[in-house]
C-alpha positions in Angstrom: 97.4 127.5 130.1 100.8 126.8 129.0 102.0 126.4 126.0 104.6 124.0 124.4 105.5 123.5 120.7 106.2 120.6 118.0 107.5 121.3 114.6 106.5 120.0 111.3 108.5 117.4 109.7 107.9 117.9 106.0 106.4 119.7 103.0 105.4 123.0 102.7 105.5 123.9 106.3 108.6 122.0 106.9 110.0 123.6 110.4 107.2 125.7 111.6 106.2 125.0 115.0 102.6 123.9 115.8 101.7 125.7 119.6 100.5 122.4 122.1 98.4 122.8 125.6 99.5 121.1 128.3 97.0 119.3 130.2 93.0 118.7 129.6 94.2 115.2 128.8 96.3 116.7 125.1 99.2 114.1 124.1 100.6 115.2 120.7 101.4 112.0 118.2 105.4 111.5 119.0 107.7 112.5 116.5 108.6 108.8 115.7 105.1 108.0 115.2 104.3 110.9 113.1 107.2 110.2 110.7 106.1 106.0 110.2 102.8 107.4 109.8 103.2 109.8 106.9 106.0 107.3 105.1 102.7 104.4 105.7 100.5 107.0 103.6 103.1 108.3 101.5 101.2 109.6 98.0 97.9 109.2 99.2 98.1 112.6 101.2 98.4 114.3 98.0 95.2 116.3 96.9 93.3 113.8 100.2 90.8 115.6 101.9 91.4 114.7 105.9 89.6 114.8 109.0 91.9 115.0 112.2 89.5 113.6 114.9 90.6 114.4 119.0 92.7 116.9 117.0 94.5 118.4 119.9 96.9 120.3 118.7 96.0 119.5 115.1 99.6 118.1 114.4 98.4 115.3 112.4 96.1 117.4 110.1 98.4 120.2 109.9 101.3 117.8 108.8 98.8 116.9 106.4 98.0 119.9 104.5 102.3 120.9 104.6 102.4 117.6 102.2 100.0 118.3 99.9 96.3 117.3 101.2 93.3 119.6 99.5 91.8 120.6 103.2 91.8 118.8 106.9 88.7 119.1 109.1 90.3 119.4 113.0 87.8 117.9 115.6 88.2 118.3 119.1 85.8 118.8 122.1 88.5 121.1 123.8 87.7 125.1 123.1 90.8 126.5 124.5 92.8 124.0 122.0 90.2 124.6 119.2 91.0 128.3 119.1 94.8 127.6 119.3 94.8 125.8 116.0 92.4 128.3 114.3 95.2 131.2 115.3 97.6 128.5 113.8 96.0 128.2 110.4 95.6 131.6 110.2 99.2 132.0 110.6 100.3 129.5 108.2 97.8 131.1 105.7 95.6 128.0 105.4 92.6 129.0 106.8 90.7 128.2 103.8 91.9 124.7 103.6 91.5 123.7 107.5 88.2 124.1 109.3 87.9 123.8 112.9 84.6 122.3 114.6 85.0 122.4 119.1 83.0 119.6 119.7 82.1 116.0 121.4 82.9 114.0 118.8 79.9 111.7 119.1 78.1 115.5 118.0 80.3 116.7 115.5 80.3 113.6 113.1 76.5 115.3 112.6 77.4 118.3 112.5 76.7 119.6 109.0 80.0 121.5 108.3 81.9 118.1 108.8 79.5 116.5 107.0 79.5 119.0 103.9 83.5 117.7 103.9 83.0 114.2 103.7 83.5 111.6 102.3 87.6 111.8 103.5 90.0 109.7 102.3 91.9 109.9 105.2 90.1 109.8 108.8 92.6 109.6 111.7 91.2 109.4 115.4 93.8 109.6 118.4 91.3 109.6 121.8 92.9 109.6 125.2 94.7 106.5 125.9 92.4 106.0 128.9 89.5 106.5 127.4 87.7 103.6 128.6 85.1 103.8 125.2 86.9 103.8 121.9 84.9 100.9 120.4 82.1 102.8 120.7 83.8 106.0 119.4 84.8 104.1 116.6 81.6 102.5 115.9 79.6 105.8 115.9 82.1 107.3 113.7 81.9 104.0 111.4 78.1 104.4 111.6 78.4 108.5 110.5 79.7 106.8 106.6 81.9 109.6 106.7 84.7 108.0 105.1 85.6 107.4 101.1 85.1 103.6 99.7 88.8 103.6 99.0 89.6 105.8 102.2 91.8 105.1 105.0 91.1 104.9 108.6 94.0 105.5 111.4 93.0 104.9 115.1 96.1 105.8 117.4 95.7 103.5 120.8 98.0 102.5 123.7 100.2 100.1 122.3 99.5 97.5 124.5 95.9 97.3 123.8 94.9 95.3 121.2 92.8 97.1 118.6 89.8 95.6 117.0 89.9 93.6 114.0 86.6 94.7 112.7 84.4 97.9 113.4 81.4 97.3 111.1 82.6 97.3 106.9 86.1 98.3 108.7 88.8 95.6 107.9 92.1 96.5 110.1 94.9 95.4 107.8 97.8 96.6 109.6 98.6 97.7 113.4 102.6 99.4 113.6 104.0 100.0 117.3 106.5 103.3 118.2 107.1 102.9 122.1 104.0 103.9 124.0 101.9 104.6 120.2 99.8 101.8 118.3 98.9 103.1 114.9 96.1 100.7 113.5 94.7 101.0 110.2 91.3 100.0 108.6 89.7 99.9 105.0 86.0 100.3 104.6 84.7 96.9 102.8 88.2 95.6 102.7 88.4 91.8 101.9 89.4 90.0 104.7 93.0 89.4 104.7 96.2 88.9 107.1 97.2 91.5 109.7 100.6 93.3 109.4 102.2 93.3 112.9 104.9 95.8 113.0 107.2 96.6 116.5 109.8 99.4 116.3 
């Protein structure tokens, strides 16, 4: 299969390139996107622990541990991208903090290695854009209570599909726009309060 590359933006691993499949539906997070998205989190990377769900490439996560997060757990359904990111974090000497599981998502949030990780402060799903079921993605992983009280949920969408406002104790409290890219993001048992529309 053939291979492309993205490079990290900050931290640690600032400038190494992260290897990305073409095809089997992989879209890595844009650049743009990316760079809101870390400057949205800012400190709260430091010392998180992360699970990168419909990891793909594992840009997300991997950006993650370069600024500072304890570990990442990369999900994705996809071996022949699975196996790519473990030769990555070998590479970058962070095998120890990353842990890979190839799986359907709806089977890995049971999965007891992702589960010995959790609760995560940071839980960031990107399905395909046409994926014609991510409500009820989102509500299985919602249902898992695999994510921190004070923890933060990211769901990357097609921008021009409005994302829902509440996916059981999920409160989204702020949906940001880069082009093609909707980043939305939700608080477990967050009071209700006014939704940040951002457009850039």
């Amino acid at each position: 299969m053939e291979l492309s590359s993205i490079r990290i933006i900050a931290g640690s691993l600032k400038g190494r390139t992260i290897p990305t499949l073409q095809g089997q539906g992989i879209r890595p997070t844009s650049l743009r996107a990316r760079e809101a998205l870390f400057s949205i989190l800012s400190s709260t990377i430091l010392g998180a622990c992360v699970a990168d769900v419909c990891a793909g490439s594992g840009a997300i996560g991997l950006e993650a541990l370069s600024r500072g997060a304890q570990k990442v757990v990369f999900v994705d359904q996809h071996a022949d991208a699975g196996r790519t990111l473990e030769k990555t974090l070998a590479q970058f000497k962070m095998a120890s903090q990353g842990r890979v599981i190839i799986q359907d998502v709806a089977l890995a949030i049971q999965n007891p290695y992702l589960v010995e990780w959790s609760p995560f402060d940071i839980l960031y799903i990107d399905p395909p854009y046409q994926f014609e079921h991510n409500h009820l993605l989102l509500t299985q992983i919602e249902n898992a209570n695999l994510v921190a009280k004070n923890g933060h949920v990211i769901y990357e969408h097609f921008s021009k599909r409005s994302p829902p406002t509440t996916i059981g104790t999920w409160r989204l409290t702020r949906t940001a726009k880069y082009g093609d890219t909707g980043l939305s993001f939700y608080r477990p048992h967050a009071q209700h309060e006014s939704v940040a529309q951002e457009e850039s």
